[in-house]
C-alpha positions as CSV (number, residue, x, y, z in Angstrom):
1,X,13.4,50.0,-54.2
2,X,9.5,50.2,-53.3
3,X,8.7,53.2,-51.3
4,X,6.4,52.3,-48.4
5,X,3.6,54.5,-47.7
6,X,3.2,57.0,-45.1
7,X,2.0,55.9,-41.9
8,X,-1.1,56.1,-40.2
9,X,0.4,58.6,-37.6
10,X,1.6,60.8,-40.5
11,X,-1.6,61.0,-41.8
12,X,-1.3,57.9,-43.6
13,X,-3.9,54.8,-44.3
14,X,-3.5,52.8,-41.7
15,X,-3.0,48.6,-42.7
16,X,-5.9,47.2,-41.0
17,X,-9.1,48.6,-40.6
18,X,-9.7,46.5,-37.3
19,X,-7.5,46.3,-34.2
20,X,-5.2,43.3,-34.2
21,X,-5.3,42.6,-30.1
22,X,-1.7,41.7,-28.7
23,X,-1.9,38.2,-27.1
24,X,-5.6,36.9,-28.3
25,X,-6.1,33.5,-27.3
26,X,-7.5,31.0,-29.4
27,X,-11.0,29.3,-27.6
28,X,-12.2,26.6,-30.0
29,X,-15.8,24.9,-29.7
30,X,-15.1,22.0,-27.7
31,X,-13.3,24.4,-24.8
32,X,-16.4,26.5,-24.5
33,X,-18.9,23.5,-24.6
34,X,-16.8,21.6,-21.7
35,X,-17.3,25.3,-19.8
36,X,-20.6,25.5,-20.7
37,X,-20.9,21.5,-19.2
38,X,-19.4,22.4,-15.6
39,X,-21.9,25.6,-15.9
40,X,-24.9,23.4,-16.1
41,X,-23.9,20.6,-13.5
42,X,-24.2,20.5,-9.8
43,X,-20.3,21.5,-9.2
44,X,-18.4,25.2,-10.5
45,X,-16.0,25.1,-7.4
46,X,-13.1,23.1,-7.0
47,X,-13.7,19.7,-7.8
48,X,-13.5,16.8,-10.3
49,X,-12.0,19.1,-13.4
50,X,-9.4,20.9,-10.7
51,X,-8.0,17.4,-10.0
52,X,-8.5,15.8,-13.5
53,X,-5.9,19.2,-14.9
54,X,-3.8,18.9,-12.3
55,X,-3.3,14.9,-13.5
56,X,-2.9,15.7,-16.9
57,X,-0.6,18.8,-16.4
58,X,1.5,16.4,-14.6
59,X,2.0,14.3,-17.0
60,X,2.9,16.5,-19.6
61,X,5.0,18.1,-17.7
62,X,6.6,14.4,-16.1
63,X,6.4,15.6,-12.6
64,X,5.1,13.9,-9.6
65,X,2.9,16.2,-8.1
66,X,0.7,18.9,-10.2
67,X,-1.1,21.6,-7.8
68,X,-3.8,24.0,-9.6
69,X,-3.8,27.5,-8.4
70,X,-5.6,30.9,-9.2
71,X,-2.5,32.4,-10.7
72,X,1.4,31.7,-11.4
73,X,1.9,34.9,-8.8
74,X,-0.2,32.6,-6.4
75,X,2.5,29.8,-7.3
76,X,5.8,32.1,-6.4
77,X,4.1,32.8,-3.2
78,X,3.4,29.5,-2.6
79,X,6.6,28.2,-3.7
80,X,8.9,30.6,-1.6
81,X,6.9,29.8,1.2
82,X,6.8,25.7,0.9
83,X,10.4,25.8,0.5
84,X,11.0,27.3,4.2
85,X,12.0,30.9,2.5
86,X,11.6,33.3,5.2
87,X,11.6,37.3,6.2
88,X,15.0,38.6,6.3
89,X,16.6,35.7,3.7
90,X,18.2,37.2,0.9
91,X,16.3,36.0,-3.0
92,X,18.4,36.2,-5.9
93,X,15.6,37.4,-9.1
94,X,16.1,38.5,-12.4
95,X,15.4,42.7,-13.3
96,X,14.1,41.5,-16.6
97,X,10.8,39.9,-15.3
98,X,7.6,41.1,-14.7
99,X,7.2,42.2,-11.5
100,X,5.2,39.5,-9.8
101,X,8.7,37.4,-9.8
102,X,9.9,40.0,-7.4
103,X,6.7,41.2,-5.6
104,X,5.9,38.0,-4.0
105,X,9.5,38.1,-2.6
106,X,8.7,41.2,-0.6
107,X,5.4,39.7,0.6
108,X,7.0,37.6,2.5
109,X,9.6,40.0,3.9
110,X,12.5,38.6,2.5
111,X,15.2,40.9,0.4
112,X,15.2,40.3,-3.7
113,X,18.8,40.6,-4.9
114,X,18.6,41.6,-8.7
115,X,20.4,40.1,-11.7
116,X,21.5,41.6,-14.8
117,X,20.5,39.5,-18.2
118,X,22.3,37.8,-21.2
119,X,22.1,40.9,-23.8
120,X,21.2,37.9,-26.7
121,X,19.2,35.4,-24.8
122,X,17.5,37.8,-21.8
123,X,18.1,35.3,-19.7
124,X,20.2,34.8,-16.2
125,X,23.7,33.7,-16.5
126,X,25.6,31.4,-14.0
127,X,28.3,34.1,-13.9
128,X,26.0,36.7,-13.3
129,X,24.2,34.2,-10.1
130,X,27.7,33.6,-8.7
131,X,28.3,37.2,-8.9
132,X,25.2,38.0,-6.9
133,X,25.1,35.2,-4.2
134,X,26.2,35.8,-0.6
135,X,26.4,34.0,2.4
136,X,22.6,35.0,3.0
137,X,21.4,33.9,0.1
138,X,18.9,31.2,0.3
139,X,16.7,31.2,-2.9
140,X,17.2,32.3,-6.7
141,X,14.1,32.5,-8.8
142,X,15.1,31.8,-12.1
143,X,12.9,33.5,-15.3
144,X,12.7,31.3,-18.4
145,X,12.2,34.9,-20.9
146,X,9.8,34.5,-23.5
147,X,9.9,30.8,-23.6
148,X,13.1,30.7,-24.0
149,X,15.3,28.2,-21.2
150,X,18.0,29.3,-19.4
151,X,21.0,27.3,-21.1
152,X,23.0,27.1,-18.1
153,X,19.9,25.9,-16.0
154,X,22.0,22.5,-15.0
155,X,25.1,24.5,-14.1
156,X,23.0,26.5,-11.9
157,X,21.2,23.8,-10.0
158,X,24.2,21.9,-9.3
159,X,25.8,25.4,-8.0
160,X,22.7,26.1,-5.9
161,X,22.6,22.8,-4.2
162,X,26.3,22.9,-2.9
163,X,25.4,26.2,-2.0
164,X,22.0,25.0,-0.3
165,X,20.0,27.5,-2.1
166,X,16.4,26.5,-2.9
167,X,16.2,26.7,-7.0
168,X,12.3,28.0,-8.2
169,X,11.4,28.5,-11.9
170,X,9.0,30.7,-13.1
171,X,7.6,28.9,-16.0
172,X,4.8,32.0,-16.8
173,X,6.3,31.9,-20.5
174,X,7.5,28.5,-20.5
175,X,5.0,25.7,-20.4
176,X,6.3,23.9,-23.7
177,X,9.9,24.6,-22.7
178,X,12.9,21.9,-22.7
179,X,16.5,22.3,-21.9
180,X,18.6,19.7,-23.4
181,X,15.6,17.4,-23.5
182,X,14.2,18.1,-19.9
183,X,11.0,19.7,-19.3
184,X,11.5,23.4,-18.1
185,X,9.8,23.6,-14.5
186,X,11.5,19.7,-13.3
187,X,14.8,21.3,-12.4
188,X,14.9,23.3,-9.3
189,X,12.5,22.3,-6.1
190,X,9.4,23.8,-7.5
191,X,7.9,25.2,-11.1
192,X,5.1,27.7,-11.5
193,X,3.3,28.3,-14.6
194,X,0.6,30.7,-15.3
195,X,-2.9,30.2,-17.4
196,X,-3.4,33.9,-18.0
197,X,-5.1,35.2,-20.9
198,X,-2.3,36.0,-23.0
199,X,-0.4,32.7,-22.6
200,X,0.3,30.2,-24.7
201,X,-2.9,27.9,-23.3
202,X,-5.2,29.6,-21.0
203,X,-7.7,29.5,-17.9
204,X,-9.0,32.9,-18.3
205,X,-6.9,33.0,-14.9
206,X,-4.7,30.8,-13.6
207,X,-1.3,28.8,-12.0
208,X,0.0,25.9,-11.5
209,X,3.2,24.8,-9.2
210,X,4.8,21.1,-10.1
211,X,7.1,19.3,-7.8
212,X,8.7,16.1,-7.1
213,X,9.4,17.0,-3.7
214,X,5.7,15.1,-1.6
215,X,6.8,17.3,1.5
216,X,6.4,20.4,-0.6
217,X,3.9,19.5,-2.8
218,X,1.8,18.8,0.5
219,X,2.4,22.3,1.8
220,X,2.0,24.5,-1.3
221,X,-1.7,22.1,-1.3
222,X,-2.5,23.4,2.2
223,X,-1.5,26.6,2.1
224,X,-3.5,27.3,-1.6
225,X,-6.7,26.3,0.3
226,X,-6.9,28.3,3.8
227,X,-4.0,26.1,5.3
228,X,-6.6,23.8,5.6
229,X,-5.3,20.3,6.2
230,X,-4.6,18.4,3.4
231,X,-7.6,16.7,2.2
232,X,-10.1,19.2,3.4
233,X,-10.6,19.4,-0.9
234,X,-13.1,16.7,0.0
235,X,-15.6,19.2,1.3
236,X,-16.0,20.2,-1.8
237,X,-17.1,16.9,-3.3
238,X,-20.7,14.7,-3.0
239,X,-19.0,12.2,-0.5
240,X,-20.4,14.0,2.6
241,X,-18.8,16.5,4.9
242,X,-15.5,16.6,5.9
243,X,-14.2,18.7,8.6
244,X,-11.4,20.2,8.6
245,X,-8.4,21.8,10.2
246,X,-6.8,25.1,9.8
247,X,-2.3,24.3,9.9
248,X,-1.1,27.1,8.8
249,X,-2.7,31.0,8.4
250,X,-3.1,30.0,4.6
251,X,-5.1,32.0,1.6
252,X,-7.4,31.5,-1.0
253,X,-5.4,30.3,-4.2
254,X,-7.4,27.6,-5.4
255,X,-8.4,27.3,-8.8
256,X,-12.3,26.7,-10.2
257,X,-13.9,23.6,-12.0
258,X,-15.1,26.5,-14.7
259,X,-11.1,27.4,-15.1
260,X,-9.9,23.7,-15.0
261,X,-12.4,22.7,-17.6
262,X,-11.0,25.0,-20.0
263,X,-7.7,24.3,-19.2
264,X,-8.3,20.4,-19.9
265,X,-9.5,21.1,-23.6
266,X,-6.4,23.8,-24.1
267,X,-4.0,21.1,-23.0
268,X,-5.0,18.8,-25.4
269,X,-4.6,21.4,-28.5
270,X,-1.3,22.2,-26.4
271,X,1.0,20.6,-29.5
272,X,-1.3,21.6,-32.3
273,X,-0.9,25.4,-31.4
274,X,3.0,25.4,-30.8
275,X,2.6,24.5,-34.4
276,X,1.0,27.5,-35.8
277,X,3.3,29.4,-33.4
278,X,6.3,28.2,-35.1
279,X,4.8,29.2,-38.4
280,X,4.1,32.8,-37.2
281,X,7.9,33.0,-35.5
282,X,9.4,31.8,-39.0
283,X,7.3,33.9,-41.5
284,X,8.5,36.8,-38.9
285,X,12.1,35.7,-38.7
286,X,12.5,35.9,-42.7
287,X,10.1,38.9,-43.5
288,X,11.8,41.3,-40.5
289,X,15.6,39.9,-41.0
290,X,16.5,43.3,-43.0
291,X,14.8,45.8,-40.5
292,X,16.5,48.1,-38.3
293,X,16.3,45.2,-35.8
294,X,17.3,43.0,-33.6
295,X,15.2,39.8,-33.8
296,X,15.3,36.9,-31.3
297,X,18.4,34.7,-30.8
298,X,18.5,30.9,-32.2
299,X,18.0,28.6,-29.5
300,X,20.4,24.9,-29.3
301,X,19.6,22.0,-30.7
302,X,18.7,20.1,-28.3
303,X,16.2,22.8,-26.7
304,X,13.0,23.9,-27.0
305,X,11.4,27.7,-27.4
306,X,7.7,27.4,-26.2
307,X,7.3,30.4,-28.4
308,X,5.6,32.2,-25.7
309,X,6.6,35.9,-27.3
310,X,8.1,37.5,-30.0
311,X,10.6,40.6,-28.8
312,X,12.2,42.5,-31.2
313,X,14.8,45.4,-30.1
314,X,14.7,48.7,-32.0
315,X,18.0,49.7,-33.5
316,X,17.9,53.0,-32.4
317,X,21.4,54.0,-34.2
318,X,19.3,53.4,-37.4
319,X,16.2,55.1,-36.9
320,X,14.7,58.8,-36.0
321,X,12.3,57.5,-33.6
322,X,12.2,55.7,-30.1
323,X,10.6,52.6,-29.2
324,X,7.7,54.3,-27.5
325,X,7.5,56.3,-30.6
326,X,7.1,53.0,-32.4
327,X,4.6,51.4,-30.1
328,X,2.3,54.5,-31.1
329,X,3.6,54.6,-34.5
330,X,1.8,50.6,-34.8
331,X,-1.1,51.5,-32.6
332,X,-2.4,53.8,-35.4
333,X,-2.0,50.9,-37.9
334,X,-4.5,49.2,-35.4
335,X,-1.8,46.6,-34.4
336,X,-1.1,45.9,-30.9
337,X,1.6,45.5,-29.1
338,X,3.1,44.7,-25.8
339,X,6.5,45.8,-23.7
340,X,8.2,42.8,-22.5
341,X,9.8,44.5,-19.8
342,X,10.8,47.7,-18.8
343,X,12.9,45.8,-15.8
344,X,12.1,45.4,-11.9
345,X,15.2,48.1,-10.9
346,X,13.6,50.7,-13.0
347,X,10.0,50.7,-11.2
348,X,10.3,53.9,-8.2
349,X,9.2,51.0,-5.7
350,X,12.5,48.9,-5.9
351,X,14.8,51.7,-7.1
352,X,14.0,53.7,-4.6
353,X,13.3,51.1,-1.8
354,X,17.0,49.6,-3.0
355,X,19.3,52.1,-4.4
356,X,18.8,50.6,-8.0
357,X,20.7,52.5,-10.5
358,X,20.1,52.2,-14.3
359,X,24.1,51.3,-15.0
360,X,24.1,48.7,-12.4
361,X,21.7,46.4,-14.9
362,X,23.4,47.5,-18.3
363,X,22.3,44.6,-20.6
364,X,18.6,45.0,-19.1
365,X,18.6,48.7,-19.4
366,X,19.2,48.5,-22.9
367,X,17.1,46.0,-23.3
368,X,14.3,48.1,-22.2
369,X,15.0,50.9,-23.6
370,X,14.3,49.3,-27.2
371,X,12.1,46.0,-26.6
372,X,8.6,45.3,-27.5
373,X,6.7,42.2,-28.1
374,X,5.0,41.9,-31.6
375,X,1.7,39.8,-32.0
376,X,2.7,35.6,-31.5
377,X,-0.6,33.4,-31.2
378,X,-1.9,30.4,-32.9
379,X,-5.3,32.4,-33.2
380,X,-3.0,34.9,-35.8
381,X,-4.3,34.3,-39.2
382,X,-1.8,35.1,-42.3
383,X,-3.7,38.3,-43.0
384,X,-2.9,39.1,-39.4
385,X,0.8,38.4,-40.0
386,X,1.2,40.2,-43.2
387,X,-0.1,42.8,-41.3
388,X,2.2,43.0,-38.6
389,X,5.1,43.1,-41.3
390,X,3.6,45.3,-43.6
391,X,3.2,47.8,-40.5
392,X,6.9,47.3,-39.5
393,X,8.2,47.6,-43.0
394,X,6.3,51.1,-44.0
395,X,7.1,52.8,-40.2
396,X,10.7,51.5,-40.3
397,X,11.4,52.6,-43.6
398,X,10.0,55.7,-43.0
399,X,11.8,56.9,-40.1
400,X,14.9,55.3,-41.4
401,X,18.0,57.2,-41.1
């Protein structure tokens, strides 16, 4: 058997001599000279490019109304708020989430009610949502992990509506994401997706919401401007002034030209880098299968992965050292990493705020205990990938047990 090396934080040679950034995004030519276009024209607010995205986001996404925002948190805000979710309702939310799902519930004053997760899939379960709901329940906000769509997403929709609970998907991993054919984002009463640096296309920052519902498309509009009435965006254009009125005590959400522009030229490579994605994800799935590790689950058929990250879970039965232990162990083989997440009920805020306990979340505890995210970009090269292997092989056979 070929004995690894030692590794970098044993005084070994480290496998790259440059640092391999977790999450890099990919910004070809023709993104930076449509930038650089907006940059040099009369207009870097929100305009022209804002409302050209928001049309082609639609239609990708086959919705009926597209809404570009300054950030998918911006969305969740907007989204609980459009949807008549108010202080004091009760918000069903997944632990294993980053913590904007759950923050924006407490800006408005309402109560977030946590889930436990699938142990495989990291998703919510409709067993665990029935488990959780209550007669003051009015809104679950349902996480589609890593890219990965919730399987039971119909069965959950149908139960929320007999229920009347409002249904919102956070879409931050999940802009290429189908269930059984159906765009992820198109099945509860609003979808919010983020353009963040690390995601799969990017703004630099940014959000969108989608909806088929006019009524609440038209609100999450005013309120991402001010709570200016609905077509004060015209101010911002070269068809004269427009006055305006303020509806609602709104805030400022509303995404650039300079963003939009970008996002435009990202859209349209939006196929071409799932592609290298799924190259990266199966080189991983073959090289890493005989690690002390547990690699992502398969997905159905008939559904799609956007391939948004790439968790592993550390065996720790198998191996002498923790996953922190690993994150530093791959730092000093200048490989990045990220943690994807330590849950919601373990931040002091909530636990202590809500009585959280570690045992009450069992399959999310564990999970993040042993997660982390390895590098999953189409701007990975194969060098960069070997890399990432290599690393894994020579720490994990070293601290085997």
């Amino acid at each position: 058997m070929f004995i690894y090396k030692k590794p970098a934080i044993e005084s070994g040679h480290p496998v790259r001599s440059e640092y391999l950034v977790f999450g890099q995004p990919q910004i070809d030519v023709d993104a930076k000279q449509e930038v650089l276009a907006v940059l040099n024209s009369n207009w870097i607010g929100t305009g022209a490019k804002v409302k050209a995205f928001e049309a082609n986001f639609k239609n990708y996404k086959c919705a009926e109304y597209a809404l570009a925002l300054n950030s998918c948190t911006a969305g969740l805000h907007l989204a609980l708020l459009a949807t008549n979710i108010k202080a004091g309702d009760d918000v069903l939310v997944p632990t294993m989430t980053f913590c904007a799902t759950a923050n924006v519930i407490e800006h408005i004053g309402a109560r977030p009610v946590f889930m436990d997760c699938d142990a495989q899939t990291m998703n919510v379960t409709l067993e665990e949502v029935k488990k959780k709901v209550t007669p003051k329940t009015k809104a679950v906000m349902l996480v589609h992990f890593a890219g990965r769509g919730i399987e039971e997403m119909e069965a959950i929709v149908v139960y929320a509506k007999m229920r009347n609970i409002v249904v919102i998907e956070d879409c931050a991993h999940a802009i290429e994401t189908e269930i059984n054919g159906k765009k992820a984002g198109t099945f509860g009463a609003v979808g919010a997706f983020s353009f963040y640096a690390t995601k799969n296309i990017t703004t630099a920052e940014g959000g969108m919401v989608i909806a088929n519902d006019e009524a609440i498309a038209e609100k999450v509009k005013v309120l991402g401007l001010h709570g200016m009435s609905k077509d004060a965006w015209r101010r911002f254009s070269d068809d004269g002034y427009k006055h305006y009125e303020i509806e609602y005590p709104g805030f400022k959400y509303n995404m650039t030209d300079i963003q939009a522009a970008l996002g435009i030229k990202q859209l349209e490579k939006i196929e071409e880098y799932y592609k290298k994605r799924v190259i990266v994800r199966d080189k991983y799935m073959e090289a890493l299968i005989d690690l002390p590790l547990d690699l992502p689950a398969p997905v159905p058929a008939n559904d799609r992965h956007a391939l948004h990250l790439f968790p592993i879970l550390l065996d720790l039965e198998k191996v002498s050292i923790t996953r922190d232990q690993l994150i530093m162990a791959l730092h000093k083989e200048n490989i990045g990493v990220g943690v994807h997440y330590r849950a919601v009920h373990l931040q002091p805020f909530y636990a202590r705020k809500y009585g959280l306990q570690p045992r009450d979340f069992p399959h999310a505890n564990d999970i993040s205990e042993r997660t982390l995210s390895i590098p999953l970009s189409q701007y990975l090269t194969e060098q960069d990938t070997d890399d990432v292997i290599l690393a894994l092989k020579k720490i994990l056979t070293y601290y085997a047990k």
